[in-house]
C-alpha positions as YAML, in Angstrom:
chain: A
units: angstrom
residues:
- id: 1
  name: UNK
  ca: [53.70, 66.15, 144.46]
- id: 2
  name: UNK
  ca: [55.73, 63.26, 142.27]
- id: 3
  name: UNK
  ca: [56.23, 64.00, 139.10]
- id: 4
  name: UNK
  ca: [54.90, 62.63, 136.52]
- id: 5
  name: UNK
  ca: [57.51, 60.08, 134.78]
- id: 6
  name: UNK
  ca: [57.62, 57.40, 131.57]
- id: 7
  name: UNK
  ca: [57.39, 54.81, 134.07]
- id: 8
  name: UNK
  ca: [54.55, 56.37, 136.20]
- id: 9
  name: UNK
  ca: [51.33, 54.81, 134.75]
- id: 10
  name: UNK
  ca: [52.87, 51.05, 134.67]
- id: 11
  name: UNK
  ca: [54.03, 51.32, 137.67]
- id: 12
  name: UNK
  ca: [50.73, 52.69, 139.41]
- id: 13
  name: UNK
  ca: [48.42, 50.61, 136.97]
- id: 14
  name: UNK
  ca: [50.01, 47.32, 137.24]
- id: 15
  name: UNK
  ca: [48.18, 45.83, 139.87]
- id: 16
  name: UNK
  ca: [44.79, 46.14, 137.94]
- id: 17
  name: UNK
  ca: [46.21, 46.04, 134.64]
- id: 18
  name: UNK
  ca: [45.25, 42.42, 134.03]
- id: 19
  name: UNK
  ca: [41.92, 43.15, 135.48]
- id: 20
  name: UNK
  ca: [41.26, 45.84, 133.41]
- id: 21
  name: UNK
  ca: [42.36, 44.42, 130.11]
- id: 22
  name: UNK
  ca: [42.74, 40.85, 130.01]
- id: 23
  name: UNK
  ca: [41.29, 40.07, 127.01]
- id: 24
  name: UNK
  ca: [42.85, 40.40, 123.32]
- id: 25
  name: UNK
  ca: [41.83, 40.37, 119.53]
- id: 26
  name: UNK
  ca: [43.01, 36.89, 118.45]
- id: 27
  name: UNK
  ca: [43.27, 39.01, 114.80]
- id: 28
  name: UNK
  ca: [45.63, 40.77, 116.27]
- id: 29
  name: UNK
  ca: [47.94, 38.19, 116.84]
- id: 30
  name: UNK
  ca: [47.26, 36.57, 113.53]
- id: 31
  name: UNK
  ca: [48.49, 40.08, 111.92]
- id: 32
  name: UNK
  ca: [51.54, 40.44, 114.10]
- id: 33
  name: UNK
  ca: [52.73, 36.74, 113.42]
- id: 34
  name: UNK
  ca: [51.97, 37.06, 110.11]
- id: 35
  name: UNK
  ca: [54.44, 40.64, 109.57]
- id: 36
  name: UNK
  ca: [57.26, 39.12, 111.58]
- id: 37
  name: UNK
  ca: [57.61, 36.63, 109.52]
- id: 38
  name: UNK
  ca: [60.62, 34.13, 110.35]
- id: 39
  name: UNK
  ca: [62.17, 36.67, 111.64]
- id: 40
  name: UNK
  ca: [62.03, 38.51, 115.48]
- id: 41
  name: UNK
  ca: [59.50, 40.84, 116.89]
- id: 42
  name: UNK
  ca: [60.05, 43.81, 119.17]
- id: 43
  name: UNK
  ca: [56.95, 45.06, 121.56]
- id: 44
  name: UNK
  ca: [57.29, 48.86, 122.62]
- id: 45
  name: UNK
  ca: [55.42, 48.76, 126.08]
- id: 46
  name: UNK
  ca: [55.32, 45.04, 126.55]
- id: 47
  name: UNK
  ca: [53.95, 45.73, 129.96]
- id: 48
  name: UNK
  ca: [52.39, 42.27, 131.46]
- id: 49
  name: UNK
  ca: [52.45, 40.16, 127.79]
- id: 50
  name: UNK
  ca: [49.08, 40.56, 126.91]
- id: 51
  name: UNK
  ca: [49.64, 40.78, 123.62]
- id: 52
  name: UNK
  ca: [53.53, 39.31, 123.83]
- id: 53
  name: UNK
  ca: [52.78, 35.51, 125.38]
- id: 54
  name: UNK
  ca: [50.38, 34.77, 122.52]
- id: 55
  name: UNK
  ca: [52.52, 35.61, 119.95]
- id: 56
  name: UNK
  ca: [55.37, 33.51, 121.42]
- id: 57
  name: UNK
  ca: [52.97, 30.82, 121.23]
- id: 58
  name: UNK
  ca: [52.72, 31.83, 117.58]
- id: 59
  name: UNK
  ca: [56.11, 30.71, 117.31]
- id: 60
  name: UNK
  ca: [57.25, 34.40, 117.00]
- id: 61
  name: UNK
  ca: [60.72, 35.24, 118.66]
- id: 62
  name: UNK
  ca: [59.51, 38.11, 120.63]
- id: 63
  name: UNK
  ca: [61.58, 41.17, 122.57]
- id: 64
  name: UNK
  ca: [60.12, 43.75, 124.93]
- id: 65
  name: UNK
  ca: [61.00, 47.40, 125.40]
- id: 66
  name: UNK
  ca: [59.32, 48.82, 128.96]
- id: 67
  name: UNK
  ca: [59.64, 51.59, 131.10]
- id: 68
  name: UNK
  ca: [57.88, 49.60, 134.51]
- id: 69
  name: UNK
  ca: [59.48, 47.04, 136.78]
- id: 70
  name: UNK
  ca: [56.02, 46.33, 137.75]
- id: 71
  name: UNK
  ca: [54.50, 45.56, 134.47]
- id: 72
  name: UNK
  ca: [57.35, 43.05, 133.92]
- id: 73
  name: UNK
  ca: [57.53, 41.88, 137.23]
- id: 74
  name: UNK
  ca: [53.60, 40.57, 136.12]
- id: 75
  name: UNK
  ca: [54.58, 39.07, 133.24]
- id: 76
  name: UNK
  ca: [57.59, 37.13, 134.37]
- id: 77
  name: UNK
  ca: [55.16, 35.43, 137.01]
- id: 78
  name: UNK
  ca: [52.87, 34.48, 133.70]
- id: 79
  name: UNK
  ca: [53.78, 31.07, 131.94]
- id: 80
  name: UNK
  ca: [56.80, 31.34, 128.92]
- id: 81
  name: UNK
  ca: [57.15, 34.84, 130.67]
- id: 82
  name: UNK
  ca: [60.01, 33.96, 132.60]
- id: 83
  name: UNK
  ca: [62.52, 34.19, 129.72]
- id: 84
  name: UNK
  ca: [61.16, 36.71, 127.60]
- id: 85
  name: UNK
  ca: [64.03, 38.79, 126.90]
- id: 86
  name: UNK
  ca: [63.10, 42.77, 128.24]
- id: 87
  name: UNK
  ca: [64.89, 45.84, 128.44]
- id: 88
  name: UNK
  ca: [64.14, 48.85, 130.28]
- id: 89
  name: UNK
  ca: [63.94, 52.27, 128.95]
- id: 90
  name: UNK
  ca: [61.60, 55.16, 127.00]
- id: 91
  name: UNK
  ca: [60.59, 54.18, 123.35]
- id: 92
  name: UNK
  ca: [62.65, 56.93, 122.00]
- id: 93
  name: UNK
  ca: [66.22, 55.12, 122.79]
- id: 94
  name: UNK
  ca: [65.74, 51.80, 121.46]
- id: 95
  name: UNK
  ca: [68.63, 49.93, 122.73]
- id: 96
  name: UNK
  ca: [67.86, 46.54, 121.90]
- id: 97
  name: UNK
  ca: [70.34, 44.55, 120.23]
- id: 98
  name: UNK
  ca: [70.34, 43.51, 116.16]
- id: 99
  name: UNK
  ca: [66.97, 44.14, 113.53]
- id: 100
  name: UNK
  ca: [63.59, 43.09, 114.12]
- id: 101
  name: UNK
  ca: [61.05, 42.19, 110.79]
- id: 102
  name: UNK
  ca: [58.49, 44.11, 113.19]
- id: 103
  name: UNK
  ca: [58.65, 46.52, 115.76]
- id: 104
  name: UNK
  ca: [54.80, 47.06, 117.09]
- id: 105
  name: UNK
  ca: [53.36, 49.15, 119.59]
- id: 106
  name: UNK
  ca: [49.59, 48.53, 120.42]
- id: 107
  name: UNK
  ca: [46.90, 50.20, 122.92]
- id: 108
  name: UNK
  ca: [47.64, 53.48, 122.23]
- id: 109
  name: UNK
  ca: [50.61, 53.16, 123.96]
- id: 110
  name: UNK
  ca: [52.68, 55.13, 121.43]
- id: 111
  name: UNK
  ca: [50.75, 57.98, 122.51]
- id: 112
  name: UNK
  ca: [52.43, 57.68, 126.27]
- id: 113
  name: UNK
  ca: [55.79, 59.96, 124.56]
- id: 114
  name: UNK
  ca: [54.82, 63.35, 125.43]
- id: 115
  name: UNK
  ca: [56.20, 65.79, 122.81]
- id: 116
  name: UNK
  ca: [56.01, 65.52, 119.29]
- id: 117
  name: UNK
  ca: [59.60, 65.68, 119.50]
- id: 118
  name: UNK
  ca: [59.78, 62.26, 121.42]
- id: 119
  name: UNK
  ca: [57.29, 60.41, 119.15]
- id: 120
  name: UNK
  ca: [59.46, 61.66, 116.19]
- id: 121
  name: UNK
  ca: [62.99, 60.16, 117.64]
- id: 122
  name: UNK
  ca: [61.36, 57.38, 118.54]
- id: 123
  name: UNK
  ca: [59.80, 56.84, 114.70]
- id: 124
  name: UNK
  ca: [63.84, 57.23, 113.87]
- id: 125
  name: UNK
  ca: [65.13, 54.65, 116.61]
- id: 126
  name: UNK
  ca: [62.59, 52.32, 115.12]
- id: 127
  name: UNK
  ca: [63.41, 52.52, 111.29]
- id: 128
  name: UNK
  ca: [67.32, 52.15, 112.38]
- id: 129
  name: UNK
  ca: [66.23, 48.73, 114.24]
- id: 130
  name: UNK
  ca: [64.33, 47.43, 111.21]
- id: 131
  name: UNK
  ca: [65.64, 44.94, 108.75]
- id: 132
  name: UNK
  ca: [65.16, 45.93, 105.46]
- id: 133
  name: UNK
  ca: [61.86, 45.12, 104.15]
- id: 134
  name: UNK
  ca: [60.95, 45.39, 108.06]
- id: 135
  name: UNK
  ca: [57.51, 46.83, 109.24]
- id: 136
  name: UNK
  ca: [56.29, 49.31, 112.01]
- id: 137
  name: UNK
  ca: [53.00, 48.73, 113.33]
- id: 138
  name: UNK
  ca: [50.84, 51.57, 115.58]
- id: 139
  name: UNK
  ca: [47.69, 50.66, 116.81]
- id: 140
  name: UNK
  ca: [46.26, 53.77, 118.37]
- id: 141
  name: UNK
  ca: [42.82, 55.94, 118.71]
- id: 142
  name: UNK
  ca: [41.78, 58.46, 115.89]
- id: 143
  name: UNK
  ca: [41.48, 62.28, 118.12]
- id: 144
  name: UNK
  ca: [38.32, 63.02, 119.16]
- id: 145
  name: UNK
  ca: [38.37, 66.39, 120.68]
- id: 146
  name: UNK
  ca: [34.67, 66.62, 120.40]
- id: 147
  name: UNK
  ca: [34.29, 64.27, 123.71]
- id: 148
  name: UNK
  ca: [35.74, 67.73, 125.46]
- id: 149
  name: UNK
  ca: [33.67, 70.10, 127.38]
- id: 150
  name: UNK
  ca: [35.33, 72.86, 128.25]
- id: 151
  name: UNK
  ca: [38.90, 71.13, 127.67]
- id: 152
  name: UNK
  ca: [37.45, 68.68, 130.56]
- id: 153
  name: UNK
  ca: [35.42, 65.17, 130.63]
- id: 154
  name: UNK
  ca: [34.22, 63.09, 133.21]
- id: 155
  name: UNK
  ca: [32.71, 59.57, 132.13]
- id: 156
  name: UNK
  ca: [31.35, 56.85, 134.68]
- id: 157
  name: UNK
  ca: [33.23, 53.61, 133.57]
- id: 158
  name: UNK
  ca: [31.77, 51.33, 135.36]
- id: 159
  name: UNK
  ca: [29.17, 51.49, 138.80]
- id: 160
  name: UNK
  ca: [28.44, 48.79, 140.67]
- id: 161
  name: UNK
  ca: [27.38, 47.96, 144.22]
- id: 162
  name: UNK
  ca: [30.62, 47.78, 145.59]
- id: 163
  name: UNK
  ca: [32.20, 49.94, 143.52]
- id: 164
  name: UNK
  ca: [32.29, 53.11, 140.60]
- id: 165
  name: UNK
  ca: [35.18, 53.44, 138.83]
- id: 166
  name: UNK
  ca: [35.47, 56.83, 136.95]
- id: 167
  name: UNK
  ca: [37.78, 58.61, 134.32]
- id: 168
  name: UNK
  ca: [38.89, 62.42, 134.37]
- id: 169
  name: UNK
  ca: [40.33, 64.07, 131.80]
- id: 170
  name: UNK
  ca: [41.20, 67.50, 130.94]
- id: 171
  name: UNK
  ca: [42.55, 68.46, 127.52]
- id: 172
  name: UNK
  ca: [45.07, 70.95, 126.09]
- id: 173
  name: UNK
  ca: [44.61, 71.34, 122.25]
- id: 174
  name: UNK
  ca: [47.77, 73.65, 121.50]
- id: 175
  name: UNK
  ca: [49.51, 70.44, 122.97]
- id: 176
  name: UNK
  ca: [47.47, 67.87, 121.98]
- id: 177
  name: UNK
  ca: [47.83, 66.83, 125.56]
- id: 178
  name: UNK
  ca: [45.27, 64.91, 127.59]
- id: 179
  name: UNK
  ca: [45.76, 64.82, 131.34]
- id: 180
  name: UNK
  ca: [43.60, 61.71, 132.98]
- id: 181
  name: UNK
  ca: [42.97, 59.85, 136.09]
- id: 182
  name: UNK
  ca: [41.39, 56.69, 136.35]
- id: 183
  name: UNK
  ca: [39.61, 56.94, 139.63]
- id: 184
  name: UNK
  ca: [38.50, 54.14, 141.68]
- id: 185
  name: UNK
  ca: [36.01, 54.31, 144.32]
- id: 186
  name: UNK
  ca: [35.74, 51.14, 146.23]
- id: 187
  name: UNK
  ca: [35.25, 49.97, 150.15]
- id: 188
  name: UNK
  ca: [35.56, 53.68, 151.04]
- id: 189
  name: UNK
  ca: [38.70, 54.22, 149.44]
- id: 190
  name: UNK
  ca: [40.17, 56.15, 146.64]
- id: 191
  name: UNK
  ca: [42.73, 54.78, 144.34]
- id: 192
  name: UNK
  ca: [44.26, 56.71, 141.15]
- id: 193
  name: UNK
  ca: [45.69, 55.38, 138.42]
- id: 194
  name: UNK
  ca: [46.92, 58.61, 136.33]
- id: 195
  name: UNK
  ca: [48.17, 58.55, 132.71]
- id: 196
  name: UNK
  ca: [48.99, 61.46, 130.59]
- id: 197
  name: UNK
  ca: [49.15, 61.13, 126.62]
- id: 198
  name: UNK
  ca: [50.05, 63.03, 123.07]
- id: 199
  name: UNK
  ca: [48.01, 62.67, 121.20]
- id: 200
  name: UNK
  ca: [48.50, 62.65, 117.00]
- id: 201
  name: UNK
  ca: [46.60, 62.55, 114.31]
- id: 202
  name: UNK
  ca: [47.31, 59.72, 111.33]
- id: 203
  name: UNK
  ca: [48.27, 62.27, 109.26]
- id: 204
  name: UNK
  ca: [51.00, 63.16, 111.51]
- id: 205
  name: UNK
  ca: [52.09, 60.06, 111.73]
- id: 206
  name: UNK
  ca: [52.64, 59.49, 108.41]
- id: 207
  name: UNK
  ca: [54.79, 62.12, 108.18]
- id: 208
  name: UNK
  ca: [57.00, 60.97, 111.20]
- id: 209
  name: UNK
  ca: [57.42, 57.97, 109.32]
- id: 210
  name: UNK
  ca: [58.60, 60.18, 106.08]
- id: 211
  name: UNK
  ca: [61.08, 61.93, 108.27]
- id: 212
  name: UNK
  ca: [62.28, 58.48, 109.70]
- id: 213
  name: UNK
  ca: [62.78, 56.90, 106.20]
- id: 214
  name: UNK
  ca: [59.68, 54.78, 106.47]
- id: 215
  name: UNK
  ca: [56.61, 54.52, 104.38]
- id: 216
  name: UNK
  ca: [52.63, 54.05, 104.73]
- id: 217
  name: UNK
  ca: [52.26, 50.52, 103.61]
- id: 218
  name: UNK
  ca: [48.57, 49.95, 105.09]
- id: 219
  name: UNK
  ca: [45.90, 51.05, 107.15]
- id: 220
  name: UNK
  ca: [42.89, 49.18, 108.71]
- id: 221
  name: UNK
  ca: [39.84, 50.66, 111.00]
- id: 222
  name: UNK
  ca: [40.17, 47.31, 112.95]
- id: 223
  name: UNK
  ca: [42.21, 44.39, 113.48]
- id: 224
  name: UNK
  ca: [39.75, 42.81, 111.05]
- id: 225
  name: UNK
  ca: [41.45, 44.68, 108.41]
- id: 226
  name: UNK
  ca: [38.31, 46.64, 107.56]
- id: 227
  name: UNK
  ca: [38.80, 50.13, 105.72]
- id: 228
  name: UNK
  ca: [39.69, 52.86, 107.69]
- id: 229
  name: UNK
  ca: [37.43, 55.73, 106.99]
- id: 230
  name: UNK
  ca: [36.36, 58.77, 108.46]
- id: 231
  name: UNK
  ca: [34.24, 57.60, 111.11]
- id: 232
  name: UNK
  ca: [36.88, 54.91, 112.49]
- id: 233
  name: UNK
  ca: [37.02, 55.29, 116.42]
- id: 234
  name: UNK
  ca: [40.92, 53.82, 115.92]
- id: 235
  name: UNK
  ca: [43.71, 53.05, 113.54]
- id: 236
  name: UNK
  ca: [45.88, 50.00, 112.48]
- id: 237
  name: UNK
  ca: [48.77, 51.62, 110.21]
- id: 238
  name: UNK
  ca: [52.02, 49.70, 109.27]
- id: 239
  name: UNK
  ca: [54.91, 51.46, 108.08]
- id: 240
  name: UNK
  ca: [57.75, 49.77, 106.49]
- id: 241
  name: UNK
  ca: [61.42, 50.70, 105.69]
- id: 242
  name: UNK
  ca: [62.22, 50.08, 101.82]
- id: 243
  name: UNK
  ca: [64.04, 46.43, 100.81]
...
């Protein structure tokens, strides 16, 4: 059996990723160009420049951090892709070069780091590549461990004529760990897509960011900036290091 590694899920996923999810908040991008600034952007997870390529055509000087040859393989086939500067590597050794006004990390992705441990250095590797006055931003789900039976779920994504595509989880709560395959059925074949995530609660986060050096500056329910309240299904928080 292969284990499961940081670049697993890119590497498996790529060839549907674009499929999957093509489309993007345009608020998004408004919010990202609009906390970099003048100044450059790092993505965590750039993967195939969903969210990267319209924020170059922002204007935004934009560098990518990813784990997948695959992912980046896409996105240097996609136009302006070509010479998008990239480095390889986990999100808790930030290599790149010089500061960054933001450093974002969108789709949950931050969850991918599998220990509390890891999301913690990686909160540190990010406030030491901030500029002062920089900003962190996390876009990521709110835990819902009510969706669990039985530590387990199985939800039908998506069932067509030719096809069902299907999602299986199981769920460790001492761990905050949730196991999943995507699962597509399709011409009489079987294709899995796995991913594996820690998950954290925004409290949590906040005080990763305190142990980094960085502070809660906002947080949004949606990219639309409404408030975030208890029944928001997801989180848009931005941390910043002090001018």
């Amino acid at each position: 059996m292969n284990p499961y590694t940081v670049e697993t899920y890119g590497e498996r996923v790529a060839e549907v990723y674009d499929d999957w999810y093509r489309d993007y908040d345009e608020a998004a991008i408004g919010l990202l160009a609009e906390l970099a600034r003048d100044g450059r952007a790092l993505e965590l997870g750039i993967g195939t420049g969903r969210i990267a390529l319209p924020l170059v055509e922002r204007g935004v000087e934009v560098h990518g951090l990813d784990a997948s040859p695959a992912m980046v393989e896409r996105l240097r086939a996609k136009p302006n892709g070509a010479h998008l500067p990239v480095t390889f590597g986990d999100f808790t050794e930030v290599t790149v070069a010089g500061e960054f006004a933001l450093i974002y990390v969108v789709f949950n992705t931050f969850f991918t780091l599998p220990t509390q441990d890891a999301q913690v250095r990686c909160f540190r590797n990010v406030a030491a590549h901030l500029a002062p006055g920089g900003c962190f931003l996390i876009e990521a789900f709110v835990p819902d461990v009510t969706r669990f039976d039985r530590g387990q779920t199985t939800r039908a994504v998506k069932v067509t004529t030719e096809s069902v595509q299907l999602d299986v989880s199981q769920h460790d709560p001492m761990t905050q760990r949730v196991v999943s395959q995507h699962v597509l059925i399709t011409d009489g074949q079987v294709r899995l897509y796995p991913v594996q995530l820690r998950y954290a609660w925004p409290a949590e986060l906040d005080l990763m960011a305190q142990l980094a050096g960085l502070r809660l500056r906002e947080r949004w329910g949606n990219w639309q900036r409404a408030p975030f309240t208890s029944e928001s299904g997801k989180h848009i928080s931005i941390y910043e290091r002090p001018a």
